[in-house]
Gaussian input, Z-matrix of N, CA and C with variables (Angstrom, degrees):
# hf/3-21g

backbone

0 1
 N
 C     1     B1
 C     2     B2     1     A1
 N     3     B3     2     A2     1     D1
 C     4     B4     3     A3     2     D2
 C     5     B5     4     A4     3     D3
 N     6     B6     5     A5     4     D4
 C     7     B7     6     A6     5     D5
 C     8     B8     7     A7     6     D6
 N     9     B9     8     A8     7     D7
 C    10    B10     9     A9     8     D8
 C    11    B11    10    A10     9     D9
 N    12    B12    11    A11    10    D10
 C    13    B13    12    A12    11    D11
 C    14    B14    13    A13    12    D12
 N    15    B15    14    A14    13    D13
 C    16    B16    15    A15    14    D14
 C    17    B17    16    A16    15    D15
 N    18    B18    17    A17    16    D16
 C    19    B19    18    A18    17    D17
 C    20    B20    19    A19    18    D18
 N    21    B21    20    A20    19    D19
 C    22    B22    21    A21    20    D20
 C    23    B23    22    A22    21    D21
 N    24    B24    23    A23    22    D22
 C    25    B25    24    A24    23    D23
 C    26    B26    25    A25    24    D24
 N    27    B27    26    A26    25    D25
 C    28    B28    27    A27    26    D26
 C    29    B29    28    A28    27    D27
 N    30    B30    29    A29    28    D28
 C    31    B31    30    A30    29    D29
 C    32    B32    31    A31    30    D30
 N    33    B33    32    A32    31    D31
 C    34    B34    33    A33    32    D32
 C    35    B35    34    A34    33    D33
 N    36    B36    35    A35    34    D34
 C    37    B37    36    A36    35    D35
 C    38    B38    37    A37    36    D36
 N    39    B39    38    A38    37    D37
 C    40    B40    39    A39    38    D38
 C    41    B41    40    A40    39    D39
 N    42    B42    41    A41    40    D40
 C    43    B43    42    A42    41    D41
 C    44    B44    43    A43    42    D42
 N    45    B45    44    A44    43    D43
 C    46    B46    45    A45    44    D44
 C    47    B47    46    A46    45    D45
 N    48    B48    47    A47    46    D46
 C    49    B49    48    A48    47    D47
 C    50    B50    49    A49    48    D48
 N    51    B51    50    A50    49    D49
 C    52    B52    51    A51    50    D50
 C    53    B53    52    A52    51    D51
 N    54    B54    53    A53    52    D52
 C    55    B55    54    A54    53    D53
 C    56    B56    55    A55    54    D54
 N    57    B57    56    A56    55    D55
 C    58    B58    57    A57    56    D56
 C    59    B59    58    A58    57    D57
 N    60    B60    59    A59    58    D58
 C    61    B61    60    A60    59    D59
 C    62    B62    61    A61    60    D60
 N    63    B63    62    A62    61    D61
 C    64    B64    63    A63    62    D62
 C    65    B65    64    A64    63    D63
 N    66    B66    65    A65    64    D64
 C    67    B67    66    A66    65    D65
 C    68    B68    67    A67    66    D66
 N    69    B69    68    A68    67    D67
 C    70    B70    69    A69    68    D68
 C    71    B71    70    A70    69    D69
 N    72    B72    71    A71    70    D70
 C    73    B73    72    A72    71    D71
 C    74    B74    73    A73    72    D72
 N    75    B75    74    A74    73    D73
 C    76    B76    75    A75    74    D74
 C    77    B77    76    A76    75    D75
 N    78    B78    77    A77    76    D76
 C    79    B79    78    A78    77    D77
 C    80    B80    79    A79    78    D78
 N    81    B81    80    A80    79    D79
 C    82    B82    81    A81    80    D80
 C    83    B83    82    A82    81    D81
 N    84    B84    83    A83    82    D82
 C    85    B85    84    A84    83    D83
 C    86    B86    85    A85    84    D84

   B1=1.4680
   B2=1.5288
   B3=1.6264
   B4=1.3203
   B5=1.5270
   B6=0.8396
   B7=2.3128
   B8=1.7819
   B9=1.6162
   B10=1.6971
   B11=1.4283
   B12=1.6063
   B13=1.0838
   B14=1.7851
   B15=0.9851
   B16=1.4073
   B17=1.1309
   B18=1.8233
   B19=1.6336
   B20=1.5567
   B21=1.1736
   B22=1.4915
   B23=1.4436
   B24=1.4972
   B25=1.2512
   B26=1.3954
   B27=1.5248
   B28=1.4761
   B29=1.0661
   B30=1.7685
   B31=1.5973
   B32=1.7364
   B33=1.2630
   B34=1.6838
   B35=0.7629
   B36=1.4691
   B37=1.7739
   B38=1.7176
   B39=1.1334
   B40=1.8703
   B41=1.6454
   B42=1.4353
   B43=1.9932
   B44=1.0502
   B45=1.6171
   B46=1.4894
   B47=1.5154
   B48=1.7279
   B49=0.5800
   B50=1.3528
   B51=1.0780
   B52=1.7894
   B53=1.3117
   B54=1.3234
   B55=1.6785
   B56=1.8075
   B57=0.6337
   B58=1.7263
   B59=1.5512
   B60=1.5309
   B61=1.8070
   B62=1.5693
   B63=1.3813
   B64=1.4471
   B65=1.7022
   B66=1.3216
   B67=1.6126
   B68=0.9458
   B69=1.7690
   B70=1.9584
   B71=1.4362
   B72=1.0736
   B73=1.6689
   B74=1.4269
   B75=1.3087
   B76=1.2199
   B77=1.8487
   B78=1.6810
   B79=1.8364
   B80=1.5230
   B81=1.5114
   B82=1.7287
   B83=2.0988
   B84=0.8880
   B85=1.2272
   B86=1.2471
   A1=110.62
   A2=119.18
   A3=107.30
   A4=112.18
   A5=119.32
   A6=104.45
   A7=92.13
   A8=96.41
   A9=94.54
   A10=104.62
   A11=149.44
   A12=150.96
   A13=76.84
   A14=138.62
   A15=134.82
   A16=120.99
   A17=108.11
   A18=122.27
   A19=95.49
   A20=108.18
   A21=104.12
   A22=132.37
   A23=108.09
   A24=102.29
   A25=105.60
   A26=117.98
   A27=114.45
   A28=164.06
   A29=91.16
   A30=128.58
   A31=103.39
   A32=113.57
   A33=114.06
   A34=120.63
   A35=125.88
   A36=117.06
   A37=110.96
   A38=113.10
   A39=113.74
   A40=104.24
   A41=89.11
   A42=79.84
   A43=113.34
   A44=135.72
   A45=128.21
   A46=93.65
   A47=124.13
   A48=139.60
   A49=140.48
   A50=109.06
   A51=114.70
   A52=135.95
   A53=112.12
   A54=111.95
   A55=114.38
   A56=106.47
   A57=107.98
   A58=98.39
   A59=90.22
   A60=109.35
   A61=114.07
   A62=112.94
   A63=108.47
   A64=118.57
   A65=90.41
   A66=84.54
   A67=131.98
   A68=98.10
   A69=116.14
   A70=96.67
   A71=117.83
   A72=116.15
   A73=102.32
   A74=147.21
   A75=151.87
   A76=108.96
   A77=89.64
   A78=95.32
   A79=100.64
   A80=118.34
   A81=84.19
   A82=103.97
   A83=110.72
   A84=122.43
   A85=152.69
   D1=-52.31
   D2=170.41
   D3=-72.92
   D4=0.82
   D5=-178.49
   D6=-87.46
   D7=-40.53
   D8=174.41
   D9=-48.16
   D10=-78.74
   D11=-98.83
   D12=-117.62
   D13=-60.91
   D14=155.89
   D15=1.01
   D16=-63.59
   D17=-172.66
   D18=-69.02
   D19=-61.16
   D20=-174.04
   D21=-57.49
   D22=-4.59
   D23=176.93
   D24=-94.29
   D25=-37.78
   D26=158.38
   D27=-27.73
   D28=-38.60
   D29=-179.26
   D30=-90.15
   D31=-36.32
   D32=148.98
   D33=-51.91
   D34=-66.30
   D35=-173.60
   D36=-55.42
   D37=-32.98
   D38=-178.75
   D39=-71.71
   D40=-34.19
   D41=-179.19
   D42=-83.53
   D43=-10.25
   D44=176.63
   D45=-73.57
   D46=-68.74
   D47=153.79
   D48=-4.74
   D49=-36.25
   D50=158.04
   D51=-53.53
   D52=111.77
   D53=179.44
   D54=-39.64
   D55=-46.21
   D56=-176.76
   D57=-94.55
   D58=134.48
   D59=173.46
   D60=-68.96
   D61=-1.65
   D62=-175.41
   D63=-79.92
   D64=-24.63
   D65=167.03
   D66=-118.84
   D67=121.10
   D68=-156.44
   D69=-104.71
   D70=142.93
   D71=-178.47
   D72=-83.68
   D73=161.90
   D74=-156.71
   D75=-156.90
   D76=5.83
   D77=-171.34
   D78=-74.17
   D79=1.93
   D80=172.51
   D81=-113.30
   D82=62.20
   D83=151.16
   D84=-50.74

């Protein structure tokens, strides 16, 4: 459960984080 919530906080920070606006994170669904 935490490595889950881990990944996901990660995969946010890279998608804010991303030079190009095309990739919007969609993990809170």
């Amino acid at each position: 459960m935490q490595v889950a919530l881990l990944s996901n906080a990660s995969a946010i920070i890279l998608a804010y984080n991303h030079p190009s606006g095309n990739f919007t994170p969609h993990l809170n669904t």
